[in-house]
C-alpha positions in Angstrom: 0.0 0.0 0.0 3.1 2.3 0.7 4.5 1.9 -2.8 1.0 2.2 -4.4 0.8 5.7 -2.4 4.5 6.8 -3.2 3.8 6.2 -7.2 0.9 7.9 -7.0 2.7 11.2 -5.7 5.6 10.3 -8.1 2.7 11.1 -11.0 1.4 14.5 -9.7 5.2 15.4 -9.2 5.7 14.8 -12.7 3.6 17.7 -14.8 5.7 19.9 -12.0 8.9 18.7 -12.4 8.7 19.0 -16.4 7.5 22.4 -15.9 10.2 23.4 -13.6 12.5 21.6 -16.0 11.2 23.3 -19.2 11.9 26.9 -17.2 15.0 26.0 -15.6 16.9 24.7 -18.1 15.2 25.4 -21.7 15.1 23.8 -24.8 16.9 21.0 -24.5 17.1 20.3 -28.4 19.1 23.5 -28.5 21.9 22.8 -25.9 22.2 19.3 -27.7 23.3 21.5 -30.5 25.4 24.0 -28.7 26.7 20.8 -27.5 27.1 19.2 -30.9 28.6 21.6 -32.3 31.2 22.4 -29.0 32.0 18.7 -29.7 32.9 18.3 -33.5 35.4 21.3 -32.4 37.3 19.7 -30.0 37.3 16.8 -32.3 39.1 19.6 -34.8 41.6 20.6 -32.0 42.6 16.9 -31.1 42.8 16.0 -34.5 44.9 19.1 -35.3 47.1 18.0 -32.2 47.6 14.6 -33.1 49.6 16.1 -36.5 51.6 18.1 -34.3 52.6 15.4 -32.3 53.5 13.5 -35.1 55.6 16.2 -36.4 57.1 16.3 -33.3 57.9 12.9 -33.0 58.4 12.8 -36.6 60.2 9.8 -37.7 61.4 8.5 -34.1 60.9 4.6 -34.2 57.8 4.6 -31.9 54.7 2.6 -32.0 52.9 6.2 -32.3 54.6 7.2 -35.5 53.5 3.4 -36.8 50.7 4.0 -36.1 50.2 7.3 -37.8 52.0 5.9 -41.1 49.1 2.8 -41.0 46.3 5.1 -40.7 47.5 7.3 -43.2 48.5 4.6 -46.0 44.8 3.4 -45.1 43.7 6.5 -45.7 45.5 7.4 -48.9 45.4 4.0 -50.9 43.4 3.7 -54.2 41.1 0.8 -53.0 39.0 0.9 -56.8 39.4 2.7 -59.4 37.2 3.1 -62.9 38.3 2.2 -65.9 38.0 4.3 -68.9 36.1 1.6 -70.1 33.6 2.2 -67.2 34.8 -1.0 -65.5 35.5 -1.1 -62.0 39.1 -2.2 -61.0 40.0 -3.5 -57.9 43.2 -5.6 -57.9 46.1 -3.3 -57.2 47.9 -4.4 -60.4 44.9 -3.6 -62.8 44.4 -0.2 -61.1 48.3 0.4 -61.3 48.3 -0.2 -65.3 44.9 1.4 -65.2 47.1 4.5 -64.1 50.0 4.5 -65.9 48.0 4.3 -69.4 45.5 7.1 -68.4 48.3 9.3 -68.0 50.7 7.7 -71.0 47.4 8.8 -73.4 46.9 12.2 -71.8 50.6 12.9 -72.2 50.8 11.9 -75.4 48.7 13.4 -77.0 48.4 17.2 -78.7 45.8 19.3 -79.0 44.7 20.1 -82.7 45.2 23.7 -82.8 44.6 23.9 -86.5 41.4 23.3 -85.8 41.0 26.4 -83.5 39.5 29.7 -85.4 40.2 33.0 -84.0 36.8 33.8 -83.6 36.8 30.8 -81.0 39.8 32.3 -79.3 38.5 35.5 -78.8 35.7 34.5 -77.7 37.2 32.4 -74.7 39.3 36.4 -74.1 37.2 38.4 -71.1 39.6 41.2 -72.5 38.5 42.8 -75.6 40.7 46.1 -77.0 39.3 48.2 -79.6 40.5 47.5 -83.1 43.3 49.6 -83.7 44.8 48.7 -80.8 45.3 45.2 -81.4 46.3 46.1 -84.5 49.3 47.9 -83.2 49.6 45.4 -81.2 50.0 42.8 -83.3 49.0 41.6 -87.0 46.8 38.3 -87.8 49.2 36.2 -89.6 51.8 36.5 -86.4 48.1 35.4 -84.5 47.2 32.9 -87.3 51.2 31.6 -86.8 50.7 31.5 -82.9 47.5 29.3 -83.3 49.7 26.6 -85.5 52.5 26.6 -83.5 50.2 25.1 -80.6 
């Protein structure tokens, strides 16, 4: 009977309790954001510590620095890569010749500037000068010779 009479208060103590909560301490949906947001920055500072300990310690033979050089070839590694025949590499030796012909064809190659008018080099020019100005500076066929030579 005690226990049924000590719930019983517990339940009209409640509407008073929340009230007193609600003016007390506010909107609890907003300090979970102040608090959110006070979070992710000392997330920023420890993470921005953590590289300056490892410069510090730099290169010293400690299980730190080992560590820090996993985590960061984790980070860094290619773990797929797509193809430019839209096909999805995985194995390391794949993406590696993947790689190494991407950048042999883009090398490689040169740009047809023949096919380049000067109409569609001035328009790619913000600049525009009035006419006898570029003409003083400069005549077309030294422009037309330009446009060749690239």
């Amino acid at each position: 009977m005690a226990l049924h009479l000590f719930h019983m208060k517990l339940k009209l103590l409640k509407s008073d309790l929340r009230a007193l909560n609600q003016t007390q301490y506010g909107d609890i949906t907003g300090v979970l954001d102040i608090w959110n947001h006070l979070a992710t920055i000392e997330e920023m500072f420890y993470k921005q510590k953590s590289c300056v300990k490892w410069l510090e310690v730099e290169d010293m033979n400690t299980p730190f620095f080992h560590q820090e050089v996993q985590s960061r070839n984790a980070r860094n590694a290619i773990k797929s890569l797509h193809s430019s025949s839209r096909e999805v590499l995985t194995n390391a030796s794949a993406i590696k010749k993947e790689a190494v012909d991407h950048f042999q064809r883009f090398l490689q190659t040169q740009p047809d500037a023949s096919s380049v008018s000067l109409e569609e080099v001035q328009e790619l020019l913000s600049y525009r000068c009035s006419d006898s100005k570029a003409l003083d500076l400069v005549c077309r066929s030294d422009v037309d010779g330009f446009i060749v030579q690239m």
